[in-house]
CHARMM internal coordinates of N, CA and C (Angstrom, degrees):
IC EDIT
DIST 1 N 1 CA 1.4423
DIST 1 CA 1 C 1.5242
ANGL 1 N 1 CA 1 C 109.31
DIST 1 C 2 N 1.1444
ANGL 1 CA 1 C 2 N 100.26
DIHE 1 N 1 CA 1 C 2 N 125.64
DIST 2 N 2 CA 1.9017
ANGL 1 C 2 N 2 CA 103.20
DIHE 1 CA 1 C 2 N 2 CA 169.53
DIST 2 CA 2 C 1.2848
ANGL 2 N 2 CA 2 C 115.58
DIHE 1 C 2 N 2 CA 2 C -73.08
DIST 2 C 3 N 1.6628
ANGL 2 CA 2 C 3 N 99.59
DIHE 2 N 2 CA 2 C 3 N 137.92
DIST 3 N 3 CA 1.5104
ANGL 2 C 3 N 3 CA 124.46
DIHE 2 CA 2 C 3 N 3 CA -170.98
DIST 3 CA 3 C 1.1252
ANGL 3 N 3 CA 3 C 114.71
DIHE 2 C 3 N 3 CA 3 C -118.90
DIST 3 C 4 N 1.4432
ANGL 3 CA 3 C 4 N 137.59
DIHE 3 N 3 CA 3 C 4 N 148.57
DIST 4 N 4 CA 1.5567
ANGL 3 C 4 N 4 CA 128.98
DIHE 3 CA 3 C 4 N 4 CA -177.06
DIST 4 CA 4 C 1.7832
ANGL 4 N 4 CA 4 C 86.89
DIHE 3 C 4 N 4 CA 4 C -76.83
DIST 4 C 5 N 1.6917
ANGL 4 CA 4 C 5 N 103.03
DIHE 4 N 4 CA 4 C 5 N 153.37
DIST 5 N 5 CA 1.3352
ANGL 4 C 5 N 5 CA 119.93
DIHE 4 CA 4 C 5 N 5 CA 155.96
DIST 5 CA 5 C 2.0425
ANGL 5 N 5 CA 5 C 111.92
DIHE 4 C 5 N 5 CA 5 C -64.78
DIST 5 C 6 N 1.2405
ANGL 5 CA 5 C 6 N 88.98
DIHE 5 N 5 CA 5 C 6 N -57.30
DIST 6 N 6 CA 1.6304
ANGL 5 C 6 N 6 CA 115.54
DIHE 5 CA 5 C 6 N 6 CA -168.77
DIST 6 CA 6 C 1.6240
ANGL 6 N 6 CA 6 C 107.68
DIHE 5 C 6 N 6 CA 6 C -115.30
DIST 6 C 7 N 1.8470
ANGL 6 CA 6 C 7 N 99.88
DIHE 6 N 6 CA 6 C 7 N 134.50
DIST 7 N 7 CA 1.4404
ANGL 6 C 7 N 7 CA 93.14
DIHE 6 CA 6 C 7 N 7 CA 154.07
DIST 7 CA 7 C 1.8846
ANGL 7 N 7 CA 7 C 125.42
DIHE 6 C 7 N 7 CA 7 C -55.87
DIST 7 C 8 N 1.1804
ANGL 7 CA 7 C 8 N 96.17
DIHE 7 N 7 CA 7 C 8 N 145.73
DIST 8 N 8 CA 1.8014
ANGL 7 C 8 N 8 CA 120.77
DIHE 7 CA 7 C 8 N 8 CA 170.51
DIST 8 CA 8 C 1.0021
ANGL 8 N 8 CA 8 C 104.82
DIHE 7 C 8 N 8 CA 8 C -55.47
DIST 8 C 9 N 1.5444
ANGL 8 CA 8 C 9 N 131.01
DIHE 8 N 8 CA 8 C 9 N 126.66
DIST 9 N 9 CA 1.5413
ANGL 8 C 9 N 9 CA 120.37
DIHE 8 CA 8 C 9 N 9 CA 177.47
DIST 9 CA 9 C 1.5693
ANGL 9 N 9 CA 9 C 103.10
DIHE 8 C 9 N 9 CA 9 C -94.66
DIST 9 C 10 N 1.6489
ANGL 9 CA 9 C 10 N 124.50
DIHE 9 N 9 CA 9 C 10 N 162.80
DIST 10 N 10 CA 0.8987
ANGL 9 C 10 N 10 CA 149.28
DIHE 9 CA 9 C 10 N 10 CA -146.55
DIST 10 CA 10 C 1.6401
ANGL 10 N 10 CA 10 C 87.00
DIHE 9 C 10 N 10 CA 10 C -76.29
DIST 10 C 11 N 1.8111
ANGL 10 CA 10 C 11 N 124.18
DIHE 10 N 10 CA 10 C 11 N -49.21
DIST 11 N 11 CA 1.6608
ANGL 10 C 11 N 11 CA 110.58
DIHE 10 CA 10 C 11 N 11 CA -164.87
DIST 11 CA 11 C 1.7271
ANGL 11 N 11 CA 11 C 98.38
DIHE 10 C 11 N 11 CA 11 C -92.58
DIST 11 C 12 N 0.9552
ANGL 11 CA 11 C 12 N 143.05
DIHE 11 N 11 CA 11 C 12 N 41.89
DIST 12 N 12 CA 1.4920
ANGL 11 C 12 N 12 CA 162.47
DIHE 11 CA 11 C 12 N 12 CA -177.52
DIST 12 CA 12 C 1.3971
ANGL 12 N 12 CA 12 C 90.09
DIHE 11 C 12 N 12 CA 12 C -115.78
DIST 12 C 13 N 1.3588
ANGL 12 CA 12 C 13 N 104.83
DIHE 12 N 12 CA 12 C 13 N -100.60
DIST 13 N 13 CA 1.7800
ANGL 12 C 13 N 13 CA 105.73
DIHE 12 CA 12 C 13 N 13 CA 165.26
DIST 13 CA 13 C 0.9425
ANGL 13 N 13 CA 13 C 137.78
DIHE 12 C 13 N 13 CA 13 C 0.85
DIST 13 C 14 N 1.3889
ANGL 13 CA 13 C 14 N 99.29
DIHE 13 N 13 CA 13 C 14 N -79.78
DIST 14 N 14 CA 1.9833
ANGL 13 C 14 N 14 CA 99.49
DIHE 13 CA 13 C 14 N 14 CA -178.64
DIST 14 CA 14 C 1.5616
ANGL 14 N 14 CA 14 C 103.75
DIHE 13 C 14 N 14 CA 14 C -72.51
DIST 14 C 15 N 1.5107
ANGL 14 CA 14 C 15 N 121.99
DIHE 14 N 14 CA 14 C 15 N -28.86
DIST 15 N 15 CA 1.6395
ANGL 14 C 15 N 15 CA 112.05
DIHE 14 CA 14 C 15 N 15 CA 175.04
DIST 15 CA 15 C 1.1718
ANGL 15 N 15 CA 15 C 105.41
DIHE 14 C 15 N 15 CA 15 C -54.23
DIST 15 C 16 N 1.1286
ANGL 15 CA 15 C 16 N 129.36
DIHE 15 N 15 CA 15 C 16 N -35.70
DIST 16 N 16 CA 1.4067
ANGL 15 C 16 N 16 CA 135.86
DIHE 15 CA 15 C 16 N 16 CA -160.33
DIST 16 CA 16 C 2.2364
ANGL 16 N 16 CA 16 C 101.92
DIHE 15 C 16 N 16 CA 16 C -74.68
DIST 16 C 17 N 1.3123
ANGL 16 CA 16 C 17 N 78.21
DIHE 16 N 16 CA 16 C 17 N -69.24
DIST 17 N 17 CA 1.7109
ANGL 16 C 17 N 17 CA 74.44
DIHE 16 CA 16 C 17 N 17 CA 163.19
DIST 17 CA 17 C 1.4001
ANGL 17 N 17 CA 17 C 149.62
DIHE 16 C 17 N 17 CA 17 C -70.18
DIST 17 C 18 N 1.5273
ANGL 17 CA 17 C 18 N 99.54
DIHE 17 N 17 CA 17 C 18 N -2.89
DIST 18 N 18 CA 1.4985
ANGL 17 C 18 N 18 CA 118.51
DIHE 17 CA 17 C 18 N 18 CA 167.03
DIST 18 CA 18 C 1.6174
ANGL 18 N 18 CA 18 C 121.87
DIHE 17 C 18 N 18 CA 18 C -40.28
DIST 18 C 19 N 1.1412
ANGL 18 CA 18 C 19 N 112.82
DIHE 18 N 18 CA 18 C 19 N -7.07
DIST 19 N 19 CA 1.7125
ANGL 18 C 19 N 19 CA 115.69
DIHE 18 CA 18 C 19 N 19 CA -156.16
DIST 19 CA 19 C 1.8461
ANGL 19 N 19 CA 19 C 90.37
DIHE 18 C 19 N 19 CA 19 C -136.06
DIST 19 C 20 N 1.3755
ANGL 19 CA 19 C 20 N 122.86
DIHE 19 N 19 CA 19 C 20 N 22.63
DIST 20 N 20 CA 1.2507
ANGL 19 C 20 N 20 CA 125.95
DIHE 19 CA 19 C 20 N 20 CA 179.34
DIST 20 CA 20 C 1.4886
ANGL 20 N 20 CA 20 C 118.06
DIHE 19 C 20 N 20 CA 20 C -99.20
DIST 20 C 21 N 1.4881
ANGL 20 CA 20 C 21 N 105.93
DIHE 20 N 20 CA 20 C 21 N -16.71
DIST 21 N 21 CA 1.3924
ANGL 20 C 21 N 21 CA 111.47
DIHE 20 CA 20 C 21 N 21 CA 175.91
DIST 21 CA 21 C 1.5711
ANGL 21 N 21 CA 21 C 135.35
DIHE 20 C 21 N 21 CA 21 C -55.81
DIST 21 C 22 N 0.9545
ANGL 21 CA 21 C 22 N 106.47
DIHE 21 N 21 CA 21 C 22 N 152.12
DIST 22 N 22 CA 1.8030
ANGL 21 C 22 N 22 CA 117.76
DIHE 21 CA 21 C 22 N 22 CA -176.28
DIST 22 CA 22 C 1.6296
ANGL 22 N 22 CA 22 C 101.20
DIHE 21 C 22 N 22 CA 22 C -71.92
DIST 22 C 23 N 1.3996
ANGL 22 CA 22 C 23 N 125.57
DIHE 22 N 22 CA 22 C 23 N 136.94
DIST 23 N 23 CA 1.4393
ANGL 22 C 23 N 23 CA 115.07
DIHE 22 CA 22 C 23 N 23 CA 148.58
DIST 23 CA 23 C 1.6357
ANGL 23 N 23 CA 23 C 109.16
DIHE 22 C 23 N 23 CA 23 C -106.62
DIST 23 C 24 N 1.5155
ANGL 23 CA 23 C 24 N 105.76
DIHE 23 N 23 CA 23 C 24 N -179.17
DIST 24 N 24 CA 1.7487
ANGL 23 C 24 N 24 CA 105.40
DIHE 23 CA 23 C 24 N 24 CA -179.45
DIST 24 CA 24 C 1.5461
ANGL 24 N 24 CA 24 C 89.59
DIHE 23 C 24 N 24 CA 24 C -101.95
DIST 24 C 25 N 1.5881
ANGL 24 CA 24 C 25 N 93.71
DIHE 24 N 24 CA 24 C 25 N 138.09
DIST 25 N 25 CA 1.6742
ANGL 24 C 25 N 25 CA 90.21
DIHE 24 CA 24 C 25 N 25 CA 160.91
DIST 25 CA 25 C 1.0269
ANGL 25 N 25 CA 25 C 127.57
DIHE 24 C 25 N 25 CA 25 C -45.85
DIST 25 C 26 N 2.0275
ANGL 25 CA 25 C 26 N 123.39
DIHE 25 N 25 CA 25 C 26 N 159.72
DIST 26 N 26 CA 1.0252
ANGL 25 C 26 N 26 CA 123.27
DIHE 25 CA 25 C 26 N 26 CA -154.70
DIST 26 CA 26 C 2.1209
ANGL 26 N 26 CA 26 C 89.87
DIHE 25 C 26 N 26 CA 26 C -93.95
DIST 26 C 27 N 1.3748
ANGL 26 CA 26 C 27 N 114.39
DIHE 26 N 26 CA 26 C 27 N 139.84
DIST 27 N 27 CA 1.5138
ANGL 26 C 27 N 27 CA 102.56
DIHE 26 CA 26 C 27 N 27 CA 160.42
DIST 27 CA 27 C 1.5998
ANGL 27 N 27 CA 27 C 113.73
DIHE 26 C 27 N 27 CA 27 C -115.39
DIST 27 C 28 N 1.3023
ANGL 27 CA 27 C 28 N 100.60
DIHE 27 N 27 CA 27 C 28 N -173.44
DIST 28 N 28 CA 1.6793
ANGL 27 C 28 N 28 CA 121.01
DIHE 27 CA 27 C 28 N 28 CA 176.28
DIST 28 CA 28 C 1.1972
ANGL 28 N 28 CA 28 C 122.10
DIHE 27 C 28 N 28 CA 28 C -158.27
DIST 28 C 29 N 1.3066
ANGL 28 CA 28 C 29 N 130.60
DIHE 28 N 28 CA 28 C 29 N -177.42
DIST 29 N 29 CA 1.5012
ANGL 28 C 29 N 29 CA 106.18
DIHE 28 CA 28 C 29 N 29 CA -178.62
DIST 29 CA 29 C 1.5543
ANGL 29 N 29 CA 29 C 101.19
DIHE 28 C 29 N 29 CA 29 C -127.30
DIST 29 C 30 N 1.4277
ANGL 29 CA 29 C 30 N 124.44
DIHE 29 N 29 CA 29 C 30 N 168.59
DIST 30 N 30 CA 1.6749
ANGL 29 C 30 N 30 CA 111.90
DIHE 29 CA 29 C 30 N 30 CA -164.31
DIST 30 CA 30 C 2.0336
ANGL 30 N 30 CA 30 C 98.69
DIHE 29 C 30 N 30 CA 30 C -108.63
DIST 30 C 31 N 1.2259
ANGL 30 CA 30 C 31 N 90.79
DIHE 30 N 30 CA 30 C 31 N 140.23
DIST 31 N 31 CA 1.8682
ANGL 30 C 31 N 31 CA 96.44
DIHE 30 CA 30 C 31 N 31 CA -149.82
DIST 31 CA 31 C 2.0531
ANGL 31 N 31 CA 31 C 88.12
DIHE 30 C 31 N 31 CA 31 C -66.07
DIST 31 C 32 N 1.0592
ANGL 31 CA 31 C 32 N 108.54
DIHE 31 N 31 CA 31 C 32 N -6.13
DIST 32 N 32 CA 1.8031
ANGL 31 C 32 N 32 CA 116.53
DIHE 31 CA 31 C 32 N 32 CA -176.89
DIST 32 CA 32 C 1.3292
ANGL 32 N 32 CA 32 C 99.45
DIHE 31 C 32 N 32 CA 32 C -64.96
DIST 32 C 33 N 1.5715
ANGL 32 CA 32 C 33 N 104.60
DIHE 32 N 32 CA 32 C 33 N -84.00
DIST 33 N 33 CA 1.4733
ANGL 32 C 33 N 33 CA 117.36
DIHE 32 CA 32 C 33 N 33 CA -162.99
DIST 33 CA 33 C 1.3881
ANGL 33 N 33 CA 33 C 119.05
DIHE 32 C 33 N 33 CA 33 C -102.39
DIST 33 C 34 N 1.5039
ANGL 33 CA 33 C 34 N 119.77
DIHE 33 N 33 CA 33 C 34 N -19.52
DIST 34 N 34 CA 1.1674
ANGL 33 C 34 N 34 CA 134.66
DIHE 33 CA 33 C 34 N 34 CA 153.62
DIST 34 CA 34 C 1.7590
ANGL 34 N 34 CA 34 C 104.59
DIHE 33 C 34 N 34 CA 34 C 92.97
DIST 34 C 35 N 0.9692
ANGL 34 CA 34 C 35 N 112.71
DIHE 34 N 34 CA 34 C 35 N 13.70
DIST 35 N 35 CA 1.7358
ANGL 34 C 35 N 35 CA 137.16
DIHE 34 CA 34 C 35 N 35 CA 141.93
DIST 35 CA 35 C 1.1282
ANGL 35 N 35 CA 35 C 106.07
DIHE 34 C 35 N 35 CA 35 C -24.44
DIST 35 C 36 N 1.6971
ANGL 35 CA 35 C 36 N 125.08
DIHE 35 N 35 CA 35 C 36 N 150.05
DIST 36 N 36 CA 1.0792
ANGL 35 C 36 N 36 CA 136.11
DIHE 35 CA 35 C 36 N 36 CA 166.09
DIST 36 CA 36 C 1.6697
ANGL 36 N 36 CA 36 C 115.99
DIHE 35 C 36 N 36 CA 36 C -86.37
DIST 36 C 37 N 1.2172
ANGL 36 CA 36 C 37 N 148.81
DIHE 36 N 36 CA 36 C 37 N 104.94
DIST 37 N 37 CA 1.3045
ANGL 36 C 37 N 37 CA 158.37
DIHE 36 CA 36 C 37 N 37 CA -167.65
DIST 37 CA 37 C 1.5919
ANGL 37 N 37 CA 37 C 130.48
DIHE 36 C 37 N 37 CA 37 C -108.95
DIST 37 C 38 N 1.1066
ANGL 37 CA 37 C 38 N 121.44
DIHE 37 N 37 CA 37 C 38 N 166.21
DIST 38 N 38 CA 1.4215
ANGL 37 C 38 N 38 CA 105.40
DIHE 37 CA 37 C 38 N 38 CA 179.01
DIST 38 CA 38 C 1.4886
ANGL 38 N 38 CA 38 C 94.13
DIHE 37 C 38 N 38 CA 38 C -98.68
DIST 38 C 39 N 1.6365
ANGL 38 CA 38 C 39 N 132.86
DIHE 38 N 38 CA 38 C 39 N 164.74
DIST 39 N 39 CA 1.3006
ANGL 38 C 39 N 39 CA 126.57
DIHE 38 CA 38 C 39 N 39 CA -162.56
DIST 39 CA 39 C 1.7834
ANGL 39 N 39 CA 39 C 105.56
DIHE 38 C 39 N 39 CA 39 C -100.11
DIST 39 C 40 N 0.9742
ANGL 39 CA 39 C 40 N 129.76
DIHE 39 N 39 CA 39 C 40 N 116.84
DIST 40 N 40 CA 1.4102
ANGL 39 C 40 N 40 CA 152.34
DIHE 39 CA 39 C 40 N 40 CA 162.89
DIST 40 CA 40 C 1.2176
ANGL 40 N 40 CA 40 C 108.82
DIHE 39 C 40 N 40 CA 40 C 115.99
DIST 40 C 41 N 1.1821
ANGL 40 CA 40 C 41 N 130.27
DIHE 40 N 40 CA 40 C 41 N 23.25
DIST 41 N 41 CA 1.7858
ANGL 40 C 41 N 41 CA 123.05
DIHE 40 CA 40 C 41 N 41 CA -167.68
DIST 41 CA 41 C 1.9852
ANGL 41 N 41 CA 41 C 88.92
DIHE 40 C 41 N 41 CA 41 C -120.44
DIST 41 C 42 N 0.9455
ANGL 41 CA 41 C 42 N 115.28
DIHE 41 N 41 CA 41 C 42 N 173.58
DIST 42 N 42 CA 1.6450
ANGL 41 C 42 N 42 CA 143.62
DIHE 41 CA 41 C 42 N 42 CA 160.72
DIST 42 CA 42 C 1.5428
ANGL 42 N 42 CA 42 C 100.08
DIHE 41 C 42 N 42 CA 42 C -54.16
DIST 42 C 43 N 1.5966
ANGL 42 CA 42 C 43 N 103.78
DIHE 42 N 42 CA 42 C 43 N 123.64
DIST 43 N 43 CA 1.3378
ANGL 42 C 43 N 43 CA 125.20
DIHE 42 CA 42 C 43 N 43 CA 172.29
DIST 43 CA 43 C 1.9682
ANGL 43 N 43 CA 43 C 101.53
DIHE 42 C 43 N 43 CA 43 C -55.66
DIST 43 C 44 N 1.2719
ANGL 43 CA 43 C 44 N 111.57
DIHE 43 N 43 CA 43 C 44 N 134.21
DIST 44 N 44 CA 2.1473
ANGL 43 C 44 N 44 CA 84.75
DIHE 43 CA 43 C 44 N 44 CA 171.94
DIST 44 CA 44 C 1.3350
ANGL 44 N 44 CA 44 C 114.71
DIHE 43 C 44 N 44 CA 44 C -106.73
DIST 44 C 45 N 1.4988
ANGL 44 CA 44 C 45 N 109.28
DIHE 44 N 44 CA 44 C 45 N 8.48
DIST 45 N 45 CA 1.5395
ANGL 44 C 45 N 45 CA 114.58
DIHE 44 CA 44 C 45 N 45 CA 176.18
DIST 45 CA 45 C 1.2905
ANGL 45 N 45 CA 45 C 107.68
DIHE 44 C 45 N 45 CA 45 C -100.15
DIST 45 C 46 N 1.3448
ANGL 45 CA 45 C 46 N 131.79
DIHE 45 N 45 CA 45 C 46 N -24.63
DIST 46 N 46 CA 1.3151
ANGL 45 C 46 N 46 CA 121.30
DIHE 45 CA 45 C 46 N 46 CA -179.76
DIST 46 CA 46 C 1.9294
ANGL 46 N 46 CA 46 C 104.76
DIHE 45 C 46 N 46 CA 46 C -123.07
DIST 46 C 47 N 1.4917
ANGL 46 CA 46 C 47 N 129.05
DIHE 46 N 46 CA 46 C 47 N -35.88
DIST 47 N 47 CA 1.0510
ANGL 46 C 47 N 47 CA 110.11
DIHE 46 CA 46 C 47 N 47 CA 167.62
DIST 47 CA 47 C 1.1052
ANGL 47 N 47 CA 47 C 111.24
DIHE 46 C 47 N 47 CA 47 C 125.47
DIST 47 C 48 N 1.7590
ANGL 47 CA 47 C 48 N 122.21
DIHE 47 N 47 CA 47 C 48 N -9.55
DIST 48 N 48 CA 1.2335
ANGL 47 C 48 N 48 CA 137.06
DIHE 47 CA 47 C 48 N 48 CA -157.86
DIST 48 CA 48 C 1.6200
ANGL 48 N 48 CA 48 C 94.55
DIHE 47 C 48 N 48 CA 48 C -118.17
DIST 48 C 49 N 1.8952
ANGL 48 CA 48 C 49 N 90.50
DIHE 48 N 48 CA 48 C 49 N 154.91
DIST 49 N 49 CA 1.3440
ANGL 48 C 49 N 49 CA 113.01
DIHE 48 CA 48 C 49 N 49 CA 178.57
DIST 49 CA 49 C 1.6901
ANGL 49 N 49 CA 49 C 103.11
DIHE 48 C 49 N 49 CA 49 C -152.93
DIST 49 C 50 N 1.2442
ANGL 49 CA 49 C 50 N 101.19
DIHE 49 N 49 CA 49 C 50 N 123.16
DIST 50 N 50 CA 1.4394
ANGL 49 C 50 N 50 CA 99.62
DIHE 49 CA 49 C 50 N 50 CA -167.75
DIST 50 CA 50 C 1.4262
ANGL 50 N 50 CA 50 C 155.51
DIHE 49 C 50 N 50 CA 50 C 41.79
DIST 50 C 51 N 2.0317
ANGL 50 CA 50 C 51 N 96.30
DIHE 50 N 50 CA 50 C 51 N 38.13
DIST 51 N 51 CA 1.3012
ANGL 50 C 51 N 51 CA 125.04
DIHE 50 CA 50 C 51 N 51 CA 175.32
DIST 51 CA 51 C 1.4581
ANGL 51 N 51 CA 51 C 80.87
DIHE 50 C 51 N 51 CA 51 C 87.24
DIST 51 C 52 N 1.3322
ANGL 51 CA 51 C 52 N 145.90
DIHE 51 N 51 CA 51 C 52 N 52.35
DIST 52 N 52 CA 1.0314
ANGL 51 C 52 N 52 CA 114.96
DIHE 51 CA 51 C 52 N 52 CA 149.52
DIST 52 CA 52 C 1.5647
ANGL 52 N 52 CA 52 C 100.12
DIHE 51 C 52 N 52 CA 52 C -174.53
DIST 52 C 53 N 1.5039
ANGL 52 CA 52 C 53 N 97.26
DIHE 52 N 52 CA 52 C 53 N 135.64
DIST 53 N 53 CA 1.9386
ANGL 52 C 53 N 53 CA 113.37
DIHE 52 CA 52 C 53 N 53 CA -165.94
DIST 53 CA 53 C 1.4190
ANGL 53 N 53 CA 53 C 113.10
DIHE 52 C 53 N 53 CA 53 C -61.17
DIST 53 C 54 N 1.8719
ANGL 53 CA 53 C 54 N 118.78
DIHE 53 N 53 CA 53 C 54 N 100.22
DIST 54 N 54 CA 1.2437
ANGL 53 C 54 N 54 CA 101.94
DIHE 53 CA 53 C 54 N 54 CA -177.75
DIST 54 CA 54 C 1.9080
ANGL 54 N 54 CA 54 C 104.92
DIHE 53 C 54 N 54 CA 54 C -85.89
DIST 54 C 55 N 1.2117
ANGL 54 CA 54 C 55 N 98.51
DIHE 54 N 54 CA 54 C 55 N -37.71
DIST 55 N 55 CA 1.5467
ANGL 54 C 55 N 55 CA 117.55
DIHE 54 CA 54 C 55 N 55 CA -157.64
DIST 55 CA 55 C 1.9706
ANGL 55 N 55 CA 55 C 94.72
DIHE 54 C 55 N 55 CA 55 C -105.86
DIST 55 C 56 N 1.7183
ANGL 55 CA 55 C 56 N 110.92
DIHE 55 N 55 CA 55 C 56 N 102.06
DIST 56 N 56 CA 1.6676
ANGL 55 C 56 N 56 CA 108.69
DIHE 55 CA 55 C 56 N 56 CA 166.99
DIST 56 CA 56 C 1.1789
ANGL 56 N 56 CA 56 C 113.15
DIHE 55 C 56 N 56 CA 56 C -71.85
DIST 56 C 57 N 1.3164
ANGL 56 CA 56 C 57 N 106.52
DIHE 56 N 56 CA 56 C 57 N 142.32
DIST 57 N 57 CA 1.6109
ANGL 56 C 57 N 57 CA 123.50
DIHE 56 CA 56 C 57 N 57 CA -166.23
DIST 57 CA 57 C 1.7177
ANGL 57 N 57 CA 57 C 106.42
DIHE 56 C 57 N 57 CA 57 C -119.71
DIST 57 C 58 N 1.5992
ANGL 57 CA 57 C 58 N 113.06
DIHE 57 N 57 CA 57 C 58 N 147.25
DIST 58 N 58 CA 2.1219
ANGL 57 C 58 N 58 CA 76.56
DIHE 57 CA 57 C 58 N 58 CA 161.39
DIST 58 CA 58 C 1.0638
ANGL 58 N 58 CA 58 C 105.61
DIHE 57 C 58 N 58 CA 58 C -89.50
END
COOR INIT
IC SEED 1 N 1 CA 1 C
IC BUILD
């Protein structure tokens, strides 16, 4: 089994974890109702996806 020679130093580490962060999903708004949406999926307030009603809503 492989063993470190040397302890890991502390700026190794966090370089290492630098790229661990969360982002916020990306949004857009839907050109219908003008809602905030996630980008390529079905509007869920109005129902539409690319000028055109996939999902009826009342």
């Amino acid at each position: 089994m492989a063993v470190p020679k040397r302890k890991t130093g502390r700026s190794v580490t966090n370089s290492r974890r630098s790229c661990h962060k969360l982002e916020a999903p990306a949004r857009s708004l839907c050109p219908q109702c003008h809602q905030v949406k996630l980008p390529h999926r079905v509007c869920g307030e109005c129902g539409y996806y690319d000028g055109k009603e996939i999902v009826e809503t009342d």
